[in-house]
Residue, then its C-alpha position, 0 to 999 in steps of 0.5 A: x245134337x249137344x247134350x249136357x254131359x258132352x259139354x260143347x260151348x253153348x250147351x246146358x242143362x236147367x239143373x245145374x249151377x246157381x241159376x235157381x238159387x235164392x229165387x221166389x217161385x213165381x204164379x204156380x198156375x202155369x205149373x199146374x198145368x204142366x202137371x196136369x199134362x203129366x197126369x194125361x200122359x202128354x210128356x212131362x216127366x218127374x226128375x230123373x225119370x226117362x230122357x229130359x225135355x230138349x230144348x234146342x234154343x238160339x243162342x241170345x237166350x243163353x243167359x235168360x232162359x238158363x234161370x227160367x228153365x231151372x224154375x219150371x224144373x224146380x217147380x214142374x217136375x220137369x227135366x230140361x236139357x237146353x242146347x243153344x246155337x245160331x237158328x238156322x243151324x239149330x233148324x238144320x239138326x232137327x231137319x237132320x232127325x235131332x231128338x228135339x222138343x221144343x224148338x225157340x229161334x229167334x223169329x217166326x220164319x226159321x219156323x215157318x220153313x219147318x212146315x209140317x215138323x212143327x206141331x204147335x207154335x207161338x211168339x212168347x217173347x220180343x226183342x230189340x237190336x242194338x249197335x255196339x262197338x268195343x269198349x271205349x273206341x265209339x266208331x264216327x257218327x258216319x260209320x256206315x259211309x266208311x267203307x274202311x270200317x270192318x262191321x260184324x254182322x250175323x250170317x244171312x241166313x240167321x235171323x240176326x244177320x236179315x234183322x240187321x240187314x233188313x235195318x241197313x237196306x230200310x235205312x240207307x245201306x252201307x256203303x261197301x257192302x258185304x265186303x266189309x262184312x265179318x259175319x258170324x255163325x251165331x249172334x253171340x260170334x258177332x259179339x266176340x268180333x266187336x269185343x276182340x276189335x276184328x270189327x269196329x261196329x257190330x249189330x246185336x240183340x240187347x239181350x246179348x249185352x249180358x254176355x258182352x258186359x266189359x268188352x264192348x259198349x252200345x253205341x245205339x239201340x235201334x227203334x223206329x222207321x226201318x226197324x224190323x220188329x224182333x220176335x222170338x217164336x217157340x215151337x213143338x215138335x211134331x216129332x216129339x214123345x214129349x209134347x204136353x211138357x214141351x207145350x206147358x215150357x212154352x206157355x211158362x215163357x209166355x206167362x206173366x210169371x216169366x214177365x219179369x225175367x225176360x224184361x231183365x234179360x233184354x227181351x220184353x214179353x211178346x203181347x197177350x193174345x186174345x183167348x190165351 
């Protein structure tokens, strides 16, 4: 498990660097609550008392959430520590026994198979796959039937990796297989292939471009027929000493007052449930 303080790649903590500076607080009602859940000995915790909420995240949120994280901690009193990887592998370390709290893969299914592990769960967030290429050498319009073509795809059993996959089979297959496949731990090694040219095209979510900005380019977004809808679930842990906080986190995400950050950062908010 990455903590801040360890400093691994992919790991962070909502308090520091910039990504609170200069920004309007948002709604305060959605704090409110958080607060409130303190006040009932749920879980939330003032600045630099006990050990911080752990938020273990797929990678794809690791420029969006950051800002996000640092608002409730600005605004709730909570201390945040946001580790990010591929979802299964996030998936495998809380099954293993990591102190984790609130858990935010990238599609209902990787919760699912955590079966009773989770304690309350939700989709607060949608996202959309796009093809992307390196920067400047657009592959042919006919790229799929082009065997020779190295294509970068995330690991089968990420969401990243069935969502494009599932798009590939729904609309034509690819011709070669995964022969040509390059498949990469987390979405965010898909990226680094297409960037460096290891592969010619690859299939990443848009809220991934942020971190690609330079090295590749979109060569398609995907929407219609065949495309499996993306959405970002989030899950508290039933193991978690931490529940009422991590369960304020998630309902923050899903608010209107993360509305526009989300947009911003590629995702869009996932729809309102009725009672919510």
């Amino acid at each position: 498990m990455h903590l801040q303080g360890e400093r691994p790649q992919g790991a962070a903590t909502a308090s520091q660097g910039p990504a609170g500076r200069g920004r309007q607080p948002g709604p305060r009602a959605w704090f409110a609550l958080s607060l409130a859940l303190a006040a009932a000995g749920l879980g939330c915790r003032a600045s630099g008392e006990g050990a911080p909420l752990v938020v273990s995240a797929a990678m794809s949120l690791s420029d969006v959430l950051p800002p996000l994280a640092q608002r409730f901690e600005d605004e709730a009193g909570v201390r945040l520590a946001l580790n990010f990887d591929g979802s299964a592998m996030l998936a495998r370390q809380i099954e293993a026994g990591a102190p984790v709290d609130l858990f935010l893969p990238a599609d209902e299914r990787t919760l699912d198979a955590l079966g009773a592990r989770v304690a309350t769960r939700r989709v607060w967030a949608e996202g959309r796959l796009v093809v992307v290429a390196p920067k400047g050498q657009a592959p042919p319009a006919d790229w799929r039937a082009r065997p020779e073509l190295v294509v970068a795809l995330g690991a089968a059993p990420l969401p990243a990796g069935r969502y494009a996959r599932a798009w590939l089979e729904a609309t034509g297959g690819l011709a070669g297989g995964e022969a040509r496949v390059v498949a990469g731990d987390h979405v965010r090694a898909v990226l680094a292939a297409v960037g460096a040219g290891a592969a010619a095209v690859g299939v990443v979510y848009e809220a991934d471009l942020v971190a690609g900005a330079g090295a590749i380019e979109v060569v398609e977004r995907l929407e219609g027929p065949g495309v499996p809808a993306v959405r970002y679930a989030g899950g508290v842990l039933a193991g978690s000493s931490h529940q009422g906080g991590a369960q304020a986190f998630l309902e923050f995400l899903a608010s209107p007052a993360a509305a526009e950050a989300l947009r911003a950062g590629g995702l869009s908010p996932a729809p309102r449930v009725e009672g919510r």
